[in-house]
C-alpha positions as CSV (number, residue, x, y, z in Angstrom):
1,X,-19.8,-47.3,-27.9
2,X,-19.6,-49.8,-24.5
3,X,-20.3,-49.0,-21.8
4,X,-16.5,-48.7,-20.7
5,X,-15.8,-46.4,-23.0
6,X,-18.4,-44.4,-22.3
7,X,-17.3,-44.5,-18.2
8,X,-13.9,-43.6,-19.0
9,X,-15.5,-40.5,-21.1
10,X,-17.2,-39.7,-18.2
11,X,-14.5,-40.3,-15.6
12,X,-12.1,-38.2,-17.7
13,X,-14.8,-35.2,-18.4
14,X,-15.2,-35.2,-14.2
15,X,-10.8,-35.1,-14.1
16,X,-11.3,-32.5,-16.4
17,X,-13.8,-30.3,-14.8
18,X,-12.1,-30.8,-11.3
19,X,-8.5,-30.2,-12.3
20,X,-10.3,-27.1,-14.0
21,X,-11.3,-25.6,-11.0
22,X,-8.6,-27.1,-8.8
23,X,-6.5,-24.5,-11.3
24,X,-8.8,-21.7,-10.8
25,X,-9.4,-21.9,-7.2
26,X,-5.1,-22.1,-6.8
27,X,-4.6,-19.2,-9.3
28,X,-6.9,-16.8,-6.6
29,X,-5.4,-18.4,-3.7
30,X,-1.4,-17.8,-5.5
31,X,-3.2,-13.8,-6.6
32,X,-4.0,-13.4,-2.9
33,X,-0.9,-14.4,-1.2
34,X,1.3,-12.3,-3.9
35,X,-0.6,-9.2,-2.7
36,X,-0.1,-9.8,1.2
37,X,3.6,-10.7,0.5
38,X,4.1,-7.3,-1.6
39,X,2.6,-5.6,1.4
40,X,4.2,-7.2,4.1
41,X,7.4,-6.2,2.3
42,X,6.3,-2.1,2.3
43,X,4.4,-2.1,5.5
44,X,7.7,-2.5,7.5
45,X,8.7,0.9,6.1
46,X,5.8,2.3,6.1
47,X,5.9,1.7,9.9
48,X,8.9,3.1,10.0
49,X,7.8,5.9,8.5
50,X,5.0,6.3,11.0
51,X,7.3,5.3,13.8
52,X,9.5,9.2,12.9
53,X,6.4,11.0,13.2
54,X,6.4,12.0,17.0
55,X,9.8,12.4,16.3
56,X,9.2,15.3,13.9
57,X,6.0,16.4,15.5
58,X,8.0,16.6,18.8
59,X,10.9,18.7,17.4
60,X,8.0,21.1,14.9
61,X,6.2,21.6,17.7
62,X,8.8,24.3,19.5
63,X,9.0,26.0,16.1
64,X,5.6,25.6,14.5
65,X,2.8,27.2,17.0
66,X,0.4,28.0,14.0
67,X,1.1,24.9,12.1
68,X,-0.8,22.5,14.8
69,X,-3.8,21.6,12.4
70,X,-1.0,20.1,10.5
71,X,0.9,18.2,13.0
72,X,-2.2,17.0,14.8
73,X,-3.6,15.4,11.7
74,X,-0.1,13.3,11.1
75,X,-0.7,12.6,14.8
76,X,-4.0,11.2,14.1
77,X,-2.8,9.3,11.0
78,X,-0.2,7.8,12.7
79,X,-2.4,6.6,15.5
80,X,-4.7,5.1,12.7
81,X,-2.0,3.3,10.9
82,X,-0.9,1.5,14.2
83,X,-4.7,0.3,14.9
84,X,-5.8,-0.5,11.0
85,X,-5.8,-4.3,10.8
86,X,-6.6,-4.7,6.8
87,X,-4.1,-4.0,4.0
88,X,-7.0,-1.9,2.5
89,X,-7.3,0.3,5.5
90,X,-3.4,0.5,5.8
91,X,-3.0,1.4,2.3
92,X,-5.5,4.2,2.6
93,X,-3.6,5.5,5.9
94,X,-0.9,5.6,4.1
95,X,-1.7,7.6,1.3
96,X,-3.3,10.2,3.6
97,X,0.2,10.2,5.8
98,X,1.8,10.8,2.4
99,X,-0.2,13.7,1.7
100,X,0.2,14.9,5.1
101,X,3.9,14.9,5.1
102,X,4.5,16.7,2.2
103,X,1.8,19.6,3.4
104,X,4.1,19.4,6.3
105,X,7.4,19.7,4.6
106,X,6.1,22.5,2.5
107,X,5.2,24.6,5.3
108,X,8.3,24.0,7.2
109,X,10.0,26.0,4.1
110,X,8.3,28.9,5.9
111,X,10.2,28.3,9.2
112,X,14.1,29.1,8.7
113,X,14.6,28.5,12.1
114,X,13.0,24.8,11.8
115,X,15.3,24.2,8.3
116,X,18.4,24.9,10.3
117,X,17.9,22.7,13.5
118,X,19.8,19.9,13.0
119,X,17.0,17.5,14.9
120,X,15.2,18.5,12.0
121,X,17.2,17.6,9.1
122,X,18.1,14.6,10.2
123,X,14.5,13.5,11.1
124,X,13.7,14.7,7.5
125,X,16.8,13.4,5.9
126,X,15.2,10.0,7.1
127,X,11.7,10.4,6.1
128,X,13.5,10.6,2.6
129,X,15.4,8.0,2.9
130,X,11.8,5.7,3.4
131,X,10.0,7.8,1.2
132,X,12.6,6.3,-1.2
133,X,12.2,3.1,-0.3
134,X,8.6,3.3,-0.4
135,X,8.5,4.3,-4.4
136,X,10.5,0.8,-4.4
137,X,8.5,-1.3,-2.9
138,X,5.0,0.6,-4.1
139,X,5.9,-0.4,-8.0
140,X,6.1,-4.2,-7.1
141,X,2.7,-3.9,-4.6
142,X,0.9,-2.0,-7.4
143,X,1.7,-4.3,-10.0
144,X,0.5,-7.2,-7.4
145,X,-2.5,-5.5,-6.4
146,X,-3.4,-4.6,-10.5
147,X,-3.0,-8.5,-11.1
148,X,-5.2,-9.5,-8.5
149,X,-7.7,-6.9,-9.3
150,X,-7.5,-8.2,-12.8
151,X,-7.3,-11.7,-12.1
152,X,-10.7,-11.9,-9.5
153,X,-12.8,-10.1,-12.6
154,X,-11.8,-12.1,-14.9
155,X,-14.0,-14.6,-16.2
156,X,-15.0,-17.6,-14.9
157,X,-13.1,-15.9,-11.8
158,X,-15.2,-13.3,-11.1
159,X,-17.8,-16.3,-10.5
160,X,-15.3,-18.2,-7.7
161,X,-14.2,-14.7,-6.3
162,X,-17.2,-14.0,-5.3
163,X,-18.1,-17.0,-3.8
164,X,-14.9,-16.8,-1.4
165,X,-15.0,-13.4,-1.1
166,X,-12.3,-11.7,-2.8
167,X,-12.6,-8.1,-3.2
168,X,-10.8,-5.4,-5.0
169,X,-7.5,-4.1,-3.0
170,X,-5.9,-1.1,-2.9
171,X,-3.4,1.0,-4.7
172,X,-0.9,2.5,-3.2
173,X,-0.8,6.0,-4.4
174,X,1.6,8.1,-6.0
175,X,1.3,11.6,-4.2
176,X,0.8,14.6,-6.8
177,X,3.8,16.4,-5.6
178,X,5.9,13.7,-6.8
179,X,4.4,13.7,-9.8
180,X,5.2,17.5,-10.6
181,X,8.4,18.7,-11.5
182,X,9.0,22.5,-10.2
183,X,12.6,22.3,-11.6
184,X,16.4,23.2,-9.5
185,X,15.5,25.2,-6.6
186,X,18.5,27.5,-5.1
């Protein structure tokens, strides 16, 4: 072989081994970007959702005395939500307002008075309505967040990852209660 040869071996071999990691180092950056747009796309109802919680607390309050552990912990989680600054911590907030809400819910079965005020129904009415929306938009985060959990472990990724720091997000959880079916209620 000559010594050309040989340099254009060499010159391709170092194309190769840079376009490699080019590819790798795009494919975390693309992984990464996909997650923050899936959650930028659920945490405007998620603030929604946390923007209806005075709301409810306000009109509970009149009717629920006993029930204050309740509404000052969706209080508190509210108040959380509006400070967190990471998806992570976001995503944790919200799972915990989930939980919250439907402990809520289930104890306002207890309050007949509550059930019928029409302030109420509506506020709960709405909750729905983003609770719904929610389940839409958490399929299409948790797929994202998956891939990206995936995709930084795999290897040689796990290797670059680490060196710029990616860690594991997320999920967004599905509450239990919407997981178990108590069949028609009259």
């Amino acid at each position: 072989m000559n010594q050309t040869t040989a340099m254009a071996l060499a010159v391709l071999l170092a194309v190769a081994v840079i376009s490699f990691f080019i590819n790798l180092y795009n494919k975390l950056v693309m992984m990464k970007f996909n997650v923050e747009k899936a959650y930028s796309n659920i945490d405007v109802v998620l603030k929604q959702r946390a923007d209806e919680i005075p709301n409810l607390v306000s009109v509970a309050k009149h009717f629920m005395n006993y029930e204050k552990e309740i509404l000052t912990r969706l209080t508190e989680l509210r108040a959380s939500y509006h400070n967190a600054s990471g998806s992570n911590q976001k995503t944790g907030l919200a799972n915990e307002t989930s939980r919250a809400l439907k402990s809520f819910f289930a104890v306002s079965e207890n309050y007949p008075e509550l059930k019928s005020n029409n302030n109420f129904m509506e506020l709960q009415k709405r909750i729905s309505e983003l609770e719904n929306k929610i389940a839409d938009r958490r399929e299409f985060f948790n797929e994202s967040v998956n891939l990206y959990n995936i995709g930084i472990h795999e290897f040689p990724n796990v290797i670059f990852a680490k060196m710029f720091g990616y860690k594991d997000k997320t999920l967004l959880e599905i509450p239990s209660s919407e997981k178990q079916y108590d069949g028609v209620q009259f």
